[in-house]
C-alpha positions as CSV (number, residue, x, y, z in Angstrom):
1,X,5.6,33.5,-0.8
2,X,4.4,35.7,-3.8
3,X,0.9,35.9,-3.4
4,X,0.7,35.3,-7.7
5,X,2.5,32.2,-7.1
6,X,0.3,30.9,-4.1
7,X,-2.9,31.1,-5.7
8,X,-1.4,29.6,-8.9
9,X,-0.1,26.7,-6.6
10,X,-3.7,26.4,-4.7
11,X,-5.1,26.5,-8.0
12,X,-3.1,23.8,-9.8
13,X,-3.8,22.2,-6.4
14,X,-7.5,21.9,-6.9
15,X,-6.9,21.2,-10.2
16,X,-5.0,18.2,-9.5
17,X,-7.7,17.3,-7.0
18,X,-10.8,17.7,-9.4
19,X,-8.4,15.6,-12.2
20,X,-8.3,12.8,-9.5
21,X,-12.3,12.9,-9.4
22,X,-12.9,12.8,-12.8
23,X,-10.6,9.9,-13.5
24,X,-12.4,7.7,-10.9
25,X,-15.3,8.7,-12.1
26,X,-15.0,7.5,-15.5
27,X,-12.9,4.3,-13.9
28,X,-9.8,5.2,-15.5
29,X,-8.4,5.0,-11.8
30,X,-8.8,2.3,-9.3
31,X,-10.1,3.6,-5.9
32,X,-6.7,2.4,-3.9
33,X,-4.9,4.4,-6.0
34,X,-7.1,6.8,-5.9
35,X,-6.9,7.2,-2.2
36,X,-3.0,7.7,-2.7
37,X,-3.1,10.6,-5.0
38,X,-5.6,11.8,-3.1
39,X,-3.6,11.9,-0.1
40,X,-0.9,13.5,-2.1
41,X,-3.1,16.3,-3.4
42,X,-4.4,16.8,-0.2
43,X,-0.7,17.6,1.7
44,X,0.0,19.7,-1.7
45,X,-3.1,21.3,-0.9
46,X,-2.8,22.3,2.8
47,X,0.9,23.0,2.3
48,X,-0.3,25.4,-0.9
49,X,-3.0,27.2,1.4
50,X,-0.7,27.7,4.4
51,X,1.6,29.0,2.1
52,X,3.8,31.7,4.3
53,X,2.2,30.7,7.9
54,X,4.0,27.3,7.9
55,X,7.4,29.6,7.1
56,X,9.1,29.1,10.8
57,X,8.5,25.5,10.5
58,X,10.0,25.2,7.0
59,X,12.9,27.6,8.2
60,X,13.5,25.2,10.9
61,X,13.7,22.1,8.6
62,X,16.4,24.8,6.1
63,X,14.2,25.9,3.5
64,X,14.2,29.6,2.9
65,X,11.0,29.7,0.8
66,X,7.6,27.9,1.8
67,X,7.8,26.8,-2.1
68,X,11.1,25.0,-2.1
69,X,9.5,23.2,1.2
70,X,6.5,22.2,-1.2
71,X,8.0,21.4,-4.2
72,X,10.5,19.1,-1.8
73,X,7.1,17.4,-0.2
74,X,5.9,17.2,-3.6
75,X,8.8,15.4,-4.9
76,X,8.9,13.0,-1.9
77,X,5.0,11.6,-2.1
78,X,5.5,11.4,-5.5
79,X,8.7,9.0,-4.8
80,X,7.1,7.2,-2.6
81,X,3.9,7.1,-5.0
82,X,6.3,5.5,-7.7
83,X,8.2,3.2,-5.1
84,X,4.6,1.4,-4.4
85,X,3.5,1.2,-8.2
86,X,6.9,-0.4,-8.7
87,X,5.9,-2.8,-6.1
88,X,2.7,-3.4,-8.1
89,X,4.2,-3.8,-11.8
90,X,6.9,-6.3,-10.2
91,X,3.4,-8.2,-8.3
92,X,1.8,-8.3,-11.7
93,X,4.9,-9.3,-13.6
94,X,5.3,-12.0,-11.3
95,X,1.4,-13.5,-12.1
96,X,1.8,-13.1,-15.7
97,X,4.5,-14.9,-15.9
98,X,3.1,-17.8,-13.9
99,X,-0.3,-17.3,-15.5
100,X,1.6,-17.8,-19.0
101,X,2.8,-20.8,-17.4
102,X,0.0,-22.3,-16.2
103,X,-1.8,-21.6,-19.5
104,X,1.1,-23.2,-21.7
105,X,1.3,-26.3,-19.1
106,X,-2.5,-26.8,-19.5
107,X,-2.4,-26.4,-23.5
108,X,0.6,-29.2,-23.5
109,X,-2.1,-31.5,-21.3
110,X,-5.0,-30.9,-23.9
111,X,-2.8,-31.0,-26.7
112,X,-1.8,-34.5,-25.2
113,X,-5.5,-35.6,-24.5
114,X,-6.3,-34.5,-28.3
115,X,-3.6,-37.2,-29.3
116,X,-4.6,-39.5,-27.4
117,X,-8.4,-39.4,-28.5
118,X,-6.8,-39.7,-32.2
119,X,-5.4,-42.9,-31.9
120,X,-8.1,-44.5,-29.8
C-alpha cells in the first residue's frame, strides 16, 4: 500500500473514531449504536494500521491490494450496520402504528364517556 494513502486511511480512521465520541458525548448517538460503529471503526482501524503486513492473508482471500481488502470490509460492516437499523425502523414502525392505535381506541372511549356525561 502507498504509504500517502495508509496514513490518510489511519487518519480518516481516527477521525471516524473521534466523530463516534463526540456524537455520544453530546447524545446525538445512543450507546448500543454506539458500540456498533465503534466496532466498525475499530476493524477499519486495525485493518488501516496493518496496512501491507496483513497482504499474504488478503492475497489468499484474492485481493491484490490491502486497500481493496478494506474498502471490501468496510463495505460489508457497513451492510450489516444498515441490515440491523432496518430491523430497528421496521420494530419502531411496528409500535407506532399500534401506539396510534391505542391512542385513537382510547380517544373513541373518552369521546364516548364525554357523551355520556352530556345527557346524564
Amino acid at each position: 500500500m502507498n504509504i500517502t494513502l495508509h496514513i490518510i486511511s489511519v487518519i480518516f480512521s481516527i477521525g471516524f473514531l473521534m466523530m463516534i465520541f463526540e456524537l455520544v458525548r453530546r447524545k446525538k448517538l445512543k450507546e448500543n449504536y454506539a458500540l456498533t460503529w465503534f466496532f466498525v471503526g475499530a476493524v477499519v482501524l486495525f485493518f488501516s494500521a496493518m496496512g501491507d503486513s496483513l497482504g499474504v492473508v488478503f492475497r489468499a482471500l484474492g485481493f491484490i491490494q490491502a486497500s481493496n481488502a478494506i474498502l471490501v470490509v468496510s463495505i460489508f460492516l457497513i451492510l450489516v450496520i444498515l441490515l440491523g437499523l432496518s430491523v430497528a425502523v421496521s420494530s419502531l414502525s411496528t409500535q407506532t402504528q399500534t401506539l396510534t392505535q391505542e391512542i385513537g381506541l382510547l380517544k373513541n372511549k373518552l369521546e364516548n364517556a364525554e357523551k355520556d356525561d352530556a345527557k346524564n
